[in-house]
C-alpha positions, -999 to 999 in steps of 0.1 A, spaced: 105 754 -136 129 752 -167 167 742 -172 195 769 -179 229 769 -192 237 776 -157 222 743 -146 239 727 -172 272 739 -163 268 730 -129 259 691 -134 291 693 -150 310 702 -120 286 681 -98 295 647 -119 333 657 -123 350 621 -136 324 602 -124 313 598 -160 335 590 -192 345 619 -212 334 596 -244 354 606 -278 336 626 -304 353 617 -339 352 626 -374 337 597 -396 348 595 -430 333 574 -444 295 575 -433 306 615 -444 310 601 -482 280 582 -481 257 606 -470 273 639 -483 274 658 -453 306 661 -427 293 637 -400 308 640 -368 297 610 -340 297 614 -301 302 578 -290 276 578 -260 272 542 -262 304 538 -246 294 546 -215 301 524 -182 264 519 -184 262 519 -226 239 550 -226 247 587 -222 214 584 -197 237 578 -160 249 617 -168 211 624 -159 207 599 -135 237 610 -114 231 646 -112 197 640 -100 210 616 -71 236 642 -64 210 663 -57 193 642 -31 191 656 10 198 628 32 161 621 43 156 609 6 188 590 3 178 573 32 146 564 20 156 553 -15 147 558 -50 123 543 -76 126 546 -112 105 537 -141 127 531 -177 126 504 -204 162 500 -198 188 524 -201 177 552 -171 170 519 -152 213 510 -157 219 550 -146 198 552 -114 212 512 -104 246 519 -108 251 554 -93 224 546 -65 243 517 -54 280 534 -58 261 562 -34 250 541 -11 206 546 -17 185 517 -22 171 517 -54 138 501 -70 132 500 -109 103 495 -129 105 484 -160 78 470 -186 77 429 -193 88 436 -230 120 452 -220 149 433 -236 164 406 -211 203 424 -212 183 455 -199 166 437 -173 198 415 -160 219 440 -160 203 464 -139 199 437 -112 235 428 -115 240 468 -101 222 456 -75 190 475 -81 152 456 -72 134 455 -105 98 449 -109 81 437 -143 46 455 -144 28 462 -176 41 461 -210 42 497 -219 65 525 -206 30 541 -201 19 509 -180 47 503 -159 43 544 -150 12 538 -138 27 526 -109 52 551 -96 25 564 -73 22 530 -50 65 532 -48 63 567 -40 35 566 -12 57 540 7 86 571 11 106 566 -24 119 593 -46 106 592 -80 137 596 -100 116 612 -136 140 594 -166 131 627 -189 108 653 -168 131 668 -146 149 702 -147 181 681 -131 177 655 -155 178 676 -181 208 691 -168 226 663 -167 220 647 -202 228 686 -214 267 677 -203 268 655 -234 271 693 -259 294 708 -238 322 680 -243 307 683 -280 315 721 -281 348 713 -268 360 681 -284 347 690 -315 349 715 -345 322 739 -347 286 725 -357 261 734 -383 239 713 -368 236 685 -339 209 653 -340 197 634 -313 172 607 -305 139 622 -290 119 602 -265 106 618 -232 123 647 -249 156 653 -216 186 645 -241 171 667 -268 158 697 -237 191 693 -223 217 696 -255 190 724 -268 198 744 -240 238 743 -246 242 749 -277 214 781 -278 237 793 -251 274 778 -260 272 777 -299 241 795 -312 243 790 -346 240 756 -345 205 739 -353 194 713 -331 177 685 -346 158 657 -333 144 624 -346 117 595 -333 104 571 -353 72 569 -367 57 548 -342 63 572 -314 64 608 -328 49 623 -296 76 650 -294 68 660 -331 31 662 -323 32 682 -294 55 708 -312 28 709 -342 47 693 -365 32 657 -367 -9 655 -376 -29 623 -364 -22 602 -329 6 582 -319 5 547 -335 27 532 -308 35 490 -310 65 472 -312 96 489 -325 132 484 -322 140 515 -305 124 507 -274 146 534 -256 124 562 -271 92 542 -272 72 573 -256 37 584 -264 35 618 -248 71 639 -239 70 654 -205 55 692 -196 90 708 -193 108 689 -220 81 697 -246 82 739 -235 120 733 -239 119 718 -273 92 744 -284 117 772 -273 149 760 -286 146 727 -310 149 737 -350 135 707 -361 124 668 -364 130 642 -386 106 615 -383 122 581 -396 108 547 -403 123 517 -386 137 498 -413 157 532 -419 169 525 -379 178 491 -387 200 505 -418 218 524 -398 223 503 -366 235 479 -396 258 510 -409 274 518 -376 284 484 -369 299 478 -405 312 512 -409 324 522 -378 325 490 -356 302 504 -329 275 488 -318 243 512 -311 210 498 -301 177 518 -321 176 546 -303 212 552 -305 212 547 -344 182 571 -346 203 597 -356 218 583 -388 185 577 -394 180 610 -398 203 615 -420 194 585 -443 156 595 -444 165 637 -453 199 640 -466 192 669 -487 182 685 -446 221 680 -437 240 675 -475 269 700 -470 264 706 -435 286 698 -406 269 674 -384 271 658 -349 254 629 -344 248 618 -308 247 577 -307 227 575 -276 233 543 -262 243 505 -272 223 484 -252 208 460 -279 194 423 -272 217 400 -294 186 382 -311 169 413 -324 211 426 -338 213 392 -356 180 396 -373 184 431 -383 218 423 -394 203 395 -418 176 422 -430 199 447 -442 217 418 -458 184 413 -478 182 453 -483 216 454 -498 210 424 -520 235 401 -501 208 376 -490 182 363 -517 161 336 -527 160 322 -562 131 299 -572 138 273 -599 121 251 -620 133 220 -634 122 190 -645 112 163 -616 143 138 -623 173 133 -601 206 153 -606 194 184 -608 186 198 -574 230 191 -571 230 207 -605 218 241 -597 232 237 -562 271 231 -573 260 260 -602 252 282 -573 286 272 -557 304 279 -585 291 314 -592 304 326 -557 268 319 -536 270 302 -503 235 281 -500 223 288 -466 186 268 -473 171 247 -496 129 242 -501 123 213 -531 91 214 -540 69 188 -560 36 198 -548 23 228 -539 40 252 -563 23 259 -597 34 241 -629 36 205 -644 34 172 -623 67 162 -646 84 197 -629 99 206 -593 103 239 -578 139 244 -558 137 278 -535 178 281 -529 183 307 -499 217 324 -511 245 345 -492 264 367 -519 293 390 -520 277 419 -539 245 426 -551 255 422 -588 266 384 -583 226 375 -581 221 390 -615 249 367 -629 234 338 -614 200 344 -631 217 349 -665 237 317 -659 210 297 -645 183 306 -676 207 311 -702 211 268 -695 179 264 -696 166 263 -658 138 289 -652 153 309 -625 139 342 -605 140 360 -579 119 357 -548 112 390 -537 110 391 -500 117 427 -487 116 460 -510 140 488 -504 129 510 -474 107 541 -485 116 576 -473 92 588 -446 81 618 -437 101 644 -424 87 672 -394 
């Protein structure tokens, strides 16, 4: 069983307003920086914050009344979890979700609060899969987040309000986990708009969809990454024949290039996208000569990010861009001088966040004391001037390197 334009077209009518019509805008400035048109479907505005309810609803729609009765279980680390809660409760079906321990706590409370049962089991999408089968044998419908022909049907809706909304594409990006965003938004544009290349993009811990195309050599890596929502080490059986038959390409990023652009989106744009949503920035960041020139859509996939893990990838791409450093200086052990280079810091536009002094354990004199100043600047350029002014009196100043600027990765 496959999905068709025809299937597509249908979940359209089958959702009708139940799900937002979200805006797909011109960006101008993430254009300039990357050198291509860029052109951003805003799916993390969703009710739900992820374009995955349009999936989630067409399937329940689908239902006979035997199954409705019965209820539904769903395994997701998240953002299928909010789909299946929310519409199953608005339809009246009970619904059960399985989600993995490690799934971020905003996930996890909100799909209670839409009144779903949600059971922690394993700490792997892979794991907590495992145990559909026990739900299923007690009369629940398995409700696939990725591997289902009306699943894929639904998440397709997403390029049809692109190909209508929007100018004409030279190409379209979007995140790739199970593979039923990328299967379904395949299969509108080949039909609706077929001279438009549909590109997708995972991250180097998970390129499963990459490696079952033949474009990725070696195993998944899996681990910890920050775009849980496409944390998947093997794509479903019809997603994978979909993407062999209609996807052009993927781009295979690193995370610290997802972090850049979660960072980018928020400062840019003001939306907030979670890792899998930024994923296909990303793209764009890690092969810009792929899309320089081009007109690009760029579907942001969902915003459902835990606030601790947002404030320290925030603070990271402060360190990328050279807005949050660490000086080390050395100066004679007598007092007045830790306020010295302090009010000197001040003075040359840094705001001291932290301050490590040092008599002990850092090589040098006994007579000599090591200061590590943790600095907020305005530009990158203002902690050259501080060095210059901080040796040129006669401190011994550097700079503590902490993070190097990310490297491209490879690209399938």
């Amino acid at each position: 069983m496959s999905v068709s334009i025809s299937d597509v077209r249908r979940a359209r009518v089958r959702l009708g307003d139940a799900i937002a019509r979200t805006p797909f805008l011109l960006s101008h400035t993430l254009s300039e920086l990357v050198g291509a048109e860029i052109w951003l479907k805003f799916e993390n505005l969703q009710f739900t914050g992820s374009f995955k309810e349009r999936g989630a609803l067409n399937k329940l729609l689908t239902l006979d009344d035997h199954a409705r009765t019965h209820g539904v279980v769903a395994v997701s680390a998240g953002n299928h979890a909010q789909g299946v809660a929310l519409h199953a409760r608005r339809l009246g079906i009970p619904a059960t979700i399985i989600m993995p321990s490690t799934t971020p706590t905003v996930k996890v409370s909100r799909t209670e609060s839409f009144g779903a049962r949600v059971e922690l089991i394993g700490r792997s999408f892979d794991e907590a899969s495992a145990e559909v089968a026990r739900f299923v044998a007690r009369g629940l419908t398995f409700i696939h987040p990725f591997d289902d022909p009306d699943v894929m049907a639904g998440q397709g809706t997403v390029a049809l309000e692109m190909i209508e909304q929007g100018p004409p594409l030279d190409m379209v990006v979007a995140a790739v986990g199970g593979g039923g965003l990328i299967g379904g938004v395949a299969t509108a544009f080949k039909s609706e708009a077929p001279a438009t290349q549909v590109v997708g993009v995972e991250t180097e811990l998970y390129p499963s969809m990459a490696r079952a195309m033949g474009r990725h050599d070696g195993p998944v890596p899996g681990g910890a990454t920050i775009a849980e929502g496409i944390a998947v080490t093997e794509p479903g059986h019809l997603t994978r024949l979909v993407a062999r038959e209609r996807v052009d390409g993927i781009v295979v990023v690193r995370e610290a290039q997802i972090e850049e652009a979660v960072a980018l989106l928020l400062q840019i744009e003001k939306t907030l996208c979670e890792g899998a949503g930024a994923a296909p920035l990303a793209a764009l960041l890690t092969d810009p000569a792929r899309f320089r020139g081009r007109r690009v859509g760029l579907i942001l996939g969902g915003g459902n990010i835990d606030v601790r893990l947002l404030t320290a990838m925030l603070q990271r791409h402060l360190v990328r861009a050279g807005q949050l450093v660490r000086f080390r200086v050395v100066t004679p052990d007598n007092a007045g001088f830790l306020g010295t280079v302090a009010t000197r810091i001040g003075q040359l536009g840094g705001t001291i966040l932290e301050v490590d002094h040092d008599r002990v354990f850092e090589d040098g004199s006994a007579q000599s004391a090591s200061m590590i100043f943790t600095v907020e600047l305005p530009d990158r350029a203002r902690g050259g001037r501080i060095l210059r002014v901080l040796n040129g009196e006669g401190f011994r100043a550097s700079l503590v390197e902490t993070h190097t600027p990310y490297p491209m990765s490879a690209v399938a």
